[in-house]
C-alpha positions in Angstrom: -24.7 1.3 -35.0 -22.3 2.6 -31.9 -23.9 1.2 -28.0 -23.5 3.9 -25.5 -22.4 3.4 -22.0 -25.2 3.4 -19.4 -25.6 6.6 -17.8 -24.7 5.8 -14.0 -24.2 8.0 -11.5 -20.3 9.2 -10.6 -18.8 7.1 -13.8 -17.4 8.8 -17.0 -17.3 6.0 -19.4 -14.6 7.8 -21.4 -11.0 6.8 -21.7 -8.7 8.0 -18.5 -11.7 8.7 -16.5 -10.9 7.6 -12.6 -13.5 5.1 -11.0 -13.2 2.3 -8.7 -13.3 -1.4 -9.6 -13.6 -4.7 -7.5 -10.9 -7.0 -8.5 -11.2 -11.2 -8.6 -10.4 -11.3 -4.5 -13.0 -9.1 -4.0 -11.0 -6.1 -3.5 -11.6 -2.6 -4.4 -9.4 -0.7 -6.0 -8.9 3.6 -7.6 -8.2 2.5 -11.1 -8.8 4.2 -14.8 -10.5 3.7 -18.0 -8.0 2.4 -20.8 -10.1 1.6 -23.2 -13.7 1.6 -24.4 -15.2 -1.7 -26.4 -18.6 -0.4 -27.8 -19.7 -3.2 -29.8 -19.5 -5.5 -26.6 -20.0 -3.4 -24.3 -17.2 -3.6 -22.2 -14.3 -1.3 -20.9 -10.8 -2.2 -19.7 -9.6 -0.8 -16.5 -6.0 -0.3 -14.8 -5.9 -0.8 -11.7 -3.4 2.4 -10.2 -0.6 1.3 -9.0 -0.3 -2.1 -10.4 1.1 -3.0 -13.8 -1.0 -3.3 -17.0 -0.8 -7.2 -17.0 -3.4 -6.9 -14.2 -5.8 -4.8 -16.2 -8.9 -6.5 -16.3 -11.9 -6.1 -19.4 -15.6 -5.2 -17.0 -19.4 -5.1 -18.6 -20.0 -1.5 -18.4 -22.9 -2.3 -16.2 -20.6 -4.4 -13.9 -21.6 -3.7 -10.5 -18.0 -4.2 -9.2 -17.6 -0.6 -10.9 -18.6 2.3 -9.0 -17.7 6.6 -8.7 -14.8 7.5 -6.6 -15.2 7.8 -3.3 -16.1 11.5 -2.9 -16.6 11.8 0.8 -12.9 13.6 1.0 -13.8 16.0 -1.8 -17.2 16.8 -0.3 -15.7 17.5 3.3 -13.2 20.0 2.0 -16.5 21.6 -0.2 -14.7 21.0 -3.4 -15.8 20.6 -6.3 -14.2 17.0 -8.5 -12.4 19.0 -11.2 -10.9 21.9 -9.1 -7.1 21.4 -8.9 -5.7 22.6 -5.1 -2.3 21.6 -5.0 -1.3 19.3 -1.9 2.3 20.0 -2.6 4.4 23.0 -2.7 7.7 23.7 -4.2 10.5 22.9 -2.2 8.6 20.1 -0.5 9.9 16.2 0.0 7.3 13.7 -1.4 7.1 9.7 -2.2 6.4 10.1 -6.1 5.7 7.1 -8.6 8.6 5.8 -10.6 7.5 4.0 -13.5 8.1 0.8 -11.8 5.0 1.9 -10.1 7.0 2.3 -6.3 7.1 5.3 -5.0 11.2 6.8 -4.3 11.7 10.3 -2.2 11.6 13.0 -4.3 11.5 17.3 -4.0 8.8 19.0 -6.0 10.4 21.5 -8.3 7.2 22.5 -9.9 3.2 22.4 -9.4 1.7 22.2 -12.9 -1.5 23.6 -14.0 -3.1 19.8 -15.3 -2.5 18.8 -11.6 0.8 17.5 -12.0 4.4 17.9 -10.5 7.7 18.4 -11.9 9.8 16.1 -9.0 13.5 15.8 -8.9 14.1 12.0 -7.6 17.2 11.9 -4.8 19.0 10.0 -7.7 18.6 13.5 -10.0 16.5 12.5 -12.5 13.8 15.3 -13.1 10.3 13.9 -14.1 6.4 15.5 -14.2 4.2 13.0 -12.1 0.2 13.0 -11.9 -1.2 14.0 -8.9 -2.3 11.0 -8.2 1.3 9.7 -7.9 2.7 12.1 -5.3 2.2 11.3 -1.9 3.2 12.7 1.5 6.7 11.6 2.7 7.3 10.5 6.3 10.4 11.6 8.3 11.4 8.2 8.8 11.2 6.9 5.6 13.0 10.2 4.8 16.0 9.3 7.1 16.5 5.9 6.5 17.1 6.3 2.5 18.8 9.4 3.5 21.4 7.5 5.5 21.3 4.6 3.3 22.1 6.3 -0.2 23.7 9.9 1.4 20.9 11.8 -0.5 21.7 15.4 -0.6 18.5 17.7 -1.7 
């Protein structure tokens, strides 16, 4: 016989759902579900932005797992699963690498599963979750600009 998650406010318990989790140093932390242990109850979350070997196995009644902070979503009257795009086309961003740093890219595309096609400054086209584009500063602009004599 299967064990079901609890039902608890905010949290999906299904694999790839986004929630937050409080790491050994007491810090908290957007991360996702990788995978779901029903027999004991447990579920293994990544941490975004860190590498794998810091995933970490949680009781799925943990209390150092909560919902997403929603206060952003709530003061722009969206709705979790609505998709507005905070990029454009044409536009210079800080995207993920797979090294999990963020590099200057140019958005070349905004994708319909909340996504980004991004063309890095060393040319290498790539699609990027949301969730790993963010805003890039004119500074940090310049300075790899001037460093590597990135042409967009």
């Amino acid at each position: 016989i299967s064990k079901m998650p609890p039902n608890r406010r905010g949290i999906k318990f299904e694999v790839g759902a986004a929630l937050e989790a409080r790491d050994s140093l007491k810090n908290w932390y957007t991360a996702n579900i990788e995978k779901i242990d029903y027999e004991n109850e447990k579920v293994l979350i990544h941490y975004r932005q860190w590498s794998h070997r810091y995933d970490e196995w949680f009781d799925w009644a943990s209390p150092y797992l909560r919902p997403v902070e929603r206060v952003q979503l709530r003061r722009e009257g969206r709705q979790e699963d609505s998709f507005i795009p905070g990029f454009h086309v044409n536009e210079k961003v800080l995207a993920s690498w797979s090294d999990c740093r963020f590099y200057p890219a140019k958005v070349l595309a905004v994708n319909k599963d909340a996504s980004y096609t991004v063309k890095f400054y060393d040319g290498v086209v790539q699609t990027v979750k949301g969730i790993h584009v963010k805003p890039s500063t004119k500074e940090v602009y310049f300075r790899i600009r001037s460093t590597y004599k990135v042409i967009f």
